[in-house]
Each structure stands twice: as C-alpha cells, then as structure tokens.
C-alpha positions as CSV (number, residue, x, y, z in Angstrom):
1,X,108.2,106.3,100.0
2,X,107.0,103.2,98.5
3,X,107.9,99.6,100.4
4,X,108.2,97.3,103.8
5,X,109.8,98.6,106.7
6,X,110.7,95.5,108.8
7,X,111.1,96.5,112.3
8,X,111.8,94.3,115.3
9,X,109.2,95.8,117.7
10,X,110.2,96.7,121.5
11,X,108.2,95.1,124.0
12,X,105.6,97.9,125.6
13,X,104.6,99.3,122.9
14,X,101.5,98.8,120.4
15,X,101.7,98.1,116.8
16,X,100.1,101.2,116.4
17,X,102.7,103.1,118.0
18,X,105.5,101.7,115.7
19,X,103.6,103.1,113.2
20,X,103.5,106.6,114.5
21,X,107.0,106.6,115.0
22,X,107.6,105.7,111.1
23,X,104.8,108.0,110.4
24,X,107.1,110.9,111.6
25,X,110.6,109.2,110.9
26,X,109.3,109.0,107.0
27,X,107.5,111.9,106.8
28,X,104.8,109.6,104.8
29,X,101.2,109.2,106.3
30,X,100.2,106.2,104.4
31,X,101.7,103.5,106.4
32,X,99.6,100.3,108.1
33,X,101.5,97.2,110.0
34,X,101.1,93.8,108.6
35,X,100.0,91.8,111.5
36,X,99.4,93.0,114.9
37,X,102.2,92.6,117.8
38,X,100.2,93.0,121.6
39,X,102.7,95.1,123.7
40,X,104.1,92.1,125.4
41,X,105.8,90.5,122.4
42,X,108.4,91.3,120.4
43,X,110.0,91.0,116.8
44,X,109.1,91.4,113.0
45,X,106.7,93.9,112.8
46,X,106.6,94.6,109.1
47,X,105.2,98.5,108.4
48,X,103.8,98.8,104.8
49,X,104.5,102.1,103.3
50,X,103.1,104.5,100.9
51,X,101.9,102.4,97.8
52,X,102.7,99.0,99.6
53,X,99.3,99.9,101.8
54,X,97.7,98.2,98.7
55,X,99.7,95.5,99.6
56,X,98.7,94.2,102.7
57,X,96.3,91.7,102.7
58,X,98.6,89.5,100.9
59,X,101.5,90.3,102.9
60,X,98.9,89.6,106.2
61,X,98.3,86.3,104.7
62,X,101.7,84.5,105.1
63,X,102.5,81.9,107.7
64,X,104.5,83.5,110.7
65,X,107.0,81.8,113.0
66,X,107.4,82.6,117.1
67,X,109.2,81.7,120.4
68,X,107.1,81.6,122.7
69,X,107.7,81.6,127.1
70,X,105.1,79.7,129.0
71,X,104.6,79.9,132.8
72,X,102.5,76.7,134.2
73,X,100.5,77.3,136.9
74,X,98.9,80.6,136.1
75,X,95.9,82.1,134.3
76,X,94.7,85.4,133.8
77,X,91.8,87.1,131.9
78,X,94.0,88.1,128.8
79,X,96.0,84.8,128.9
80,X,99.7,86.5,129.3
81,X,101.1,87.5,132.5
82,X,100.2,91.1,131.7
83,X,96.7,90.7,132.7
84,X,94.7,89.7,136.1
85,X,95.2,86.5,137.4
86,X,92.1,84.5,137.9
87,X,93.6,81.4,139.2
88,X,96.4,80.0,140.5
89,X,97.5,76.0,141.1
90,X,101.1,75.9,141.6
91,X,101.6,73.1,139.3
92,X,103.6,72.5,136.6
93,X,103.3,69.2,134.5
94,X,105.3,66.6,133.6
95,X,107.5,66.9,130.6
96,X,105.8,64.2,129.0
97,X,102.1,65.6,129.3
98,X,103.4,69.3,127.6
99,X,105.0,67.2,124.4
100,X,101.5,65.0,124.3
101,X,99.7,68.4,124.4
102,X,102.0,70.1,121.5
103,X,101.5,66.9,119.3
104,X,97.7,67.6,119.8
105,X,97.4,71.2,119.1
106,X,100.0,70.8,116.0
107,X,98.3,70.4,112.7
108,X,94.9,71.9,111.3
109,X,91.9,72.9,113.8
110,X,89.4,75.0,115.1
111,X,91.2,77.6,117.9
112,X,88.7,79.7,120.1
113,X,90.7,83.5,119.9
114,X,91.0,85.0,123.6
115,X,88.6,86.9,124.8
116,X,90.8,90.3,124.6
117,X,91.1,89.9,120.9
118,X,90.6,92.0,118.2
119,X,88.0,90.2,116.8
120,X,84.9,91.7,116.4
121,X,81.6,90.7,117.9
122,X,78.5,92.8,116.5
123,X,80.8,95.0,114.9
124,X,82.9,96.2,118.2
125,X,86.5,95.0,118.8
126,X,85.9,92.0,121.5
127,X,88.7,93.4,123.7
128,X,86.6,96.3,124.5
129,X,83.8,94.7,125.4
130,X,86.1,92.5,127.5
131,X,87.3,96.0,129.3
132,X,84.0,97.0,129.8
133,X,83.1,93.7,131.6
134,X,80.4,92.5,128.8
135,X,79.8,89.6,127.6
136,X,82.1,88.3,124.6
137,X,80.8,85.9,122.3
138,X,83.4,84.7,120.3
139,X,83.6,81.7,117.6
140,X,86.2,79.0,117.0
141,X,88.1,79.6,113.8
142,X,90.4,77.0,111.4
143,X,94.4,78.0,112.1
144,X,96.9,75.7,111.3
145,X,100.2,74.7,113.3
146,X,103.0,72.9,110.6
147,X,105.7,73.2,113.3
148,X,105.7,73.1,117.2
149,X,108.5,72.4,119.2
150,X,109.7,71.9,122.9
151,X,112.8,74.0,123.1
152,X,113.1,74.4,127.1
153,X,111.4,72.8,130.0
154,X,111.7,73.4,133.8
155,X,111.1,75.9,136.5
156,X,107.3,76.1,135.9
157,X,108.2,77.2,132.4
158,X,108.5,75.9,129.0
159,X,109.9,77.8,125.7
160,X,108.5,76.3,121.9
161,X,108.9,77.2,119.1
162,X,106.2,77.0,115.8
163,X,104.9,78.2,112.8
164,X,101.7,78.9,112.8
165,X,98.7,80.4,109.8
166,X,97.9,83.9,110.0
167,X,94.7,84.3,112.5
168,X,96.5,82.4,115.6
169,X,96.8,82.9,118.6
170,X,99.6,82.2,120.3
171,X,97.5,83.0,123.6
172,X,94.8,81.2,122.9
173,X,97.4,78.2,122.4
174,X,99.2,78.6,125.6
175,X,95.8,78.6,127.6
176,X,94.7,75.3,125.6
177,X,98.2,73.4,126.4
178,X,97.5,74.6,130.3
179,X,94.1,73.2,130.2
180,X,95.5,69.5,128.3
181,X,98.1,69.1,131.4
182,X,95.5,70.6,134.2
183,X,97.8,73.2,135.1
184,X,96.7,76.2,133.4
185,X,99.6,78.3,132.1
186,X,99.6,82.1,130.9
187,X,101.9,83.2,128.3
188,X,105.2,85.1,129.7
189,X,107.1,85.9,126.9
190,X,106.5,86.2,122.7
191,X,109.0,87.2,120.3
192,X,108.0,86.8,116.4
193,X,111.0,85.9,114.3
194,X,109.6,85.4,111.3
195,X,106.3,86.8,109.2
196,X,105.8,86.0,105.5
197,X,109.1,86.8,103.8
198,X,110.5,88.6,106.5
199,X,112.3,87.7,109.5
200,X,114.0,88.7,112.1
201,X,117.7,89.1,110.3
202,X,116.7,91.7,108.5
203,X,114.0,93.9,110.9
204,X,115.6,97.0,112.3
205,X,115.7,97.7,115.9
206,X,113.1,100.6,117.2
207,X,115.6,102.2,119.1
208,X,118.3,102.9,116.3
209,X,115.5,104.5,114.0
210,X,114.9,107.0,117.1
211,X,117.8,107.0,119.5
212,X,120.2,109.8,118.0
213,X,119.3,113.5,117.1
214,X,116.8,113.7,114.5
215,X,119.1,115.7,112.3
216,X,121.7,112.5,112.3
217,X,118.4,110.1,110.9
218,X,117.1,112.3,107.7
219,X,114.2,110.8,106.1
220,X,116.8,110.1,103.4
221,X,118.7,107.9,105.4
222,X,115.4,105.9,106.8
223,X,114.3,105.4,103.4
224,X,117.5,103.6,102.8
225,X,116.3,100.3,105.1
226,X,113.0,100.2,102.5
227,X,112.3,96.7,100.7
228,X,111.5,97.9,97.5
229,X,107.8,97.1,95.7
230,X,109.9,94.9,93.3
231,X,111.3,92.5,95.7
232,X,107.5,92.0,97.8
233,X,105.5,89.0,96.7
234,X,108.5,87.1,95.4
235,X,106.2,83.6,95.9
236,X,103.4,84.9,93.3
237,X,104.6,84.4,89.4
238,X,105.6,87.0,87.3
239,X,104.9,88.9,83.7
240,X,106.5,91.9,82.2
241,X,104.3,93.9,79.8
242,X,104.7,96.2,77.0
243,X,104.6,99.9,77.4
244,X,100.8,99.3,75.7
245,X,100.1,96.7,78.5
246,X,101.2,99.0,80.9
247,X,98.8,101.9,79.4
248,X,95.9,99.2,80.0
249,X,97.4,98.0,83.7
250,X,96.9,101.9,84.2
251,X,93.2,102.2,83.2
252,X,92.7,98.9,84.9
253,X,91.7,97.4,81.5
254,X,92.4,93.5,80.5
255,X,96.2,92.5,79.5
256,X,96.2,90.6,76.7
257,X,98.8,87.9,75.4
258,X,100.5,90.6,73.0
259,X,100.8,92.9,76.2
260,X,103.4,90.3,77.8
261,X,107.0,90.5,76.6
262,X,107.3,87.0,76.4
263,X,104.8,84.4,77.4
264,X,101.8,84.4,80.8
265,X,102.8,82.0,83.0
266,X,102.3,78.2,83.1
267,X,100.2,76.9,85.3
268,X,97.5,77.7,87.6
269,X,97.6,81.3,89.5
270,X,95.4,82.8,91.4
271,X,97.7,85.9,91.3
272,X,100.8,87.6,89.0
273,X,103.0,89.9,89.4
274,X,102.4,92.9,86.4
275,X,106.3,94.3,86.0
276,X,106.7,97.0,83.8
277,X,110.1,96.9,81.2
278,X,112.5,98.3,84.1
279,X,111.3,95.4,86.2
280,X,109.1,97.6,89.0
281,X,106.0,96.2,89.8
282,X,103.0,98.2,88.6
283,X,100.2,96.0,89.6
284,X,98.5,92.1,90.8
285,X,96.4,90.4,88.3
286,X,93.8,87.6,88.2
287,X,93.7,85.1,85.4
288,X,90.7,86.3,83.2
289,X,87.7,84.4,81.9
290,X,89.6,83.8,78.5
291,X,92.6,82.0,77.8
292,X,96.0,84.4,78.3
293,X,93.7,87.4,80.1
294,X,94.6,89.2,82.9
295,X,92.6,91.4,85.1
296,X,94.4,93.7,86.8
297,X,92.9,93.8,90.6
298,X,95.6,96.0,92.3
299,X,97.1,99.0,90.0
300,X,99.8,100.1,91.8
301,X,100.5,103.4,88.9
C-alpha cells in the first residue's frame, strides 16, 4: 500500500505508536511518520506508507502550522506541564510584554532545542541522557517563525498561533517567551493543524481507524483514506517520460530531452517530478550537468 496516511494523533500516545497501529490496520510493515508529535500534542501526524518511505525527507521538510496553550508562571525540566516542575513564580505578564516577546521570536534565528529532544549529542538521543541525569550539550540551530499570533490571553494562560520551519520547537519557544516576560511559562497544550501539504481537514481520527470490530475496518477499507504517490509533492515541477525514459528512470540511468513527452521544465529546479504516461509518479530527479538531463535520485519502480 503505497501513500500518506494523514492521521490526527490522540494525545498520550507516541508517534511511534500511531505507527504500530497502521502497521497492523494495513497489514504493510514499511511505514515511518513525517515529523514527530511528543505525547502531549495533538493533530496531523502524516504516516508514509510502503513506497512513500522514500518519500520522507521531502515531506519532513515542509513548514508546519500549530496552536499552541501556554501556562505563565511555570517551568519544568521538559518545558510542558508533563514534566517536573523546577520552579514556580506565580506571575503572569502583562499582555503587552507577551506580544513584545512574539514580535521578537518571529522571524529567522538561532533556537536552543530542549534538553529532552531528540537531538543527538555523541551519537545518543539527548532525551536519554536527560533521563539518565547526564549532562546534555546541545547547540543553537537556525528555525524560522513567518507567522505568530496572540489568539487568547488571561488566566495565567495565553493560546498563539504560528507557522513555523521544520526543526522547531514549539517548547523551546514557549520557555524563551517565559524568560522575555520573567515569568517563565511551560507549555500546556499543542495541537498541529497543519504539516507540509496536509492539514488537519483531511487527517483521520485515531479512534475511528480502531474503534469498531476489526472485521468492520478491512485493510481494504483503510486503504481507501490513502493520498495516492501521484498527488504528494504537488510544489515540485513535473515531466512525463516515454515508456524508453521510463526503462532508464528504472535502471536509474540519465533522462534525456527525447525521454520527456513534451518539454523539461523552465526554470531553475532542484527537484522534478518523473510521471510515467498514466500520470503515476515513478521517480524525483536532479537537473544533470548537461542542458535537458535528469538524474533520477529516488526510483520509485
């Protein structure tokens, strides 16, 4: 079973336990999330499956939207309210001082990830050296913020919402605004409504993939909700080649001009789409060194 699987992820479970639930719901072992969800939030949680694996780091790459809950006066050692609280001020700022701190942390910048991260430090995942109480050396990365906005504000609690680059931390931006207003704040609540080219209109919820008798959900049925290969990547251009070019897409061999029906694309591209005559796609290429080459990088046949 080839395609995305958008799923709007409970809170309480781990990305990798949506997966093993769609493991066993398709029947199809090849299947890796596109961006990890930490138990506490919610939302799109798209599941690559079977040949769309190959797919990944480009669908990982994609800007992602949240909502995110913040609770002022609180901090903890993972930064949300699920972890232990290591201080505690009972303040909450003034309106004023949270919209001077979103205008700050909107745009491009270097973002310190938290501590209980999946970053790796010397080749182990930082949030098990976190758990183990050793020291986590962690360095500042670029992220960018094109959106952030103050949605609610009161009760010791403020609700924004933002787009943000893949890499961020939505954490690591809720401790920074706490530390701007001298509060400190923890996040309370995270709900991702929008990841690449999928949002939260179409992601099906956990519950009605695995609510009713097994025998009412065939794999069949499941299969149904699938974004096919041909409609993934929609942003990159496109070429259709000849049942010759698609002989060469399959050895992973250059496609040359008379391997297109029609003409490459104009314009600079770092990737294409390689479509075969039905319209499926069989494959990503690179421009080659020479005029009208492709290289085909990911063969998809």
């Amino acid at each position: 079973m080839d395609g995305v699987l958008v799923v709007d992820k409970p809170e309480g479970l781990t990305s990798h336990d949506v997966v093993a639930v769609a493991r066993r719901l398709l029947g199809e072992k090849r299947i890796g999330h596109t961006g990890t969800l930490d138990p506490l939030a919610t939302g799109v949680l798209p599941l690559a499956c079977g040949r769309a694996t190959r797919l990944v780091r480009f669908l990982t790459a994609s800007d992602k939207d949240y909502d995110a809950t913040m609770l002022f006066g609180v901090t903890t050692d993972t930064l949300d309210v699920t972890g232990t609280e290591t201080s505690r001020s009972r303040m909450a700022p003034a309106r004023d001082a949270v919209l001077e701190a979103l205008a700050a942390l909107t745009g491009e910048y270097m973002q310190m990830p938290p501590a209980y991260s999946a970053k790796k430090v010397g080749g182990r995942r930082a949030y098990g050296l976190a758990r183990r109480a050793e020291p986590v050396t962690l360095t500042a990365a670029p992220v960018r913020v094109s959106r952030l906005e103050l949605l609610e504000f009161g009760d010791d609690r403020c609700r924004v919402s933002l787009t943000c680059s893949a890499g961020f931390y939505v954490r690591s931006l809720v401790r920074d605004v706490g530390e701007r207003c001298g509060t400190g704040a923890s996040l309370e609540a995270l709900r991702r409504t929008r990841s690449g080219d999928f949002t939260i209109d179409e992601a099906v919820p956990l519950d009605a993939l695995t609510s009713s008798d097994p025998s009412a959900k065939p794999e069949s049925d499941v299969a149904t909700l699938l974004i096919p290969m041909d409609k993934l990547l929609s942003g990159f251009p496109a070429v259709t080649v000849t049942s010759e070019g698609l002989v060469r897409v399959s050895h992973g061999q250059q496609v040359r001009a008379s391997d297109l029906v029609g003409s490459a694309p104009s314009g600079p591209a770092e990737w294409v789409r390689l479509l075969d005559g039905s319209g499926a796609l069989v494959g990503l290429g690179t421009p080659g060194t020479a005029a009208g080459l492709l290289h085909p990088e990911v063969v998809l046949i």
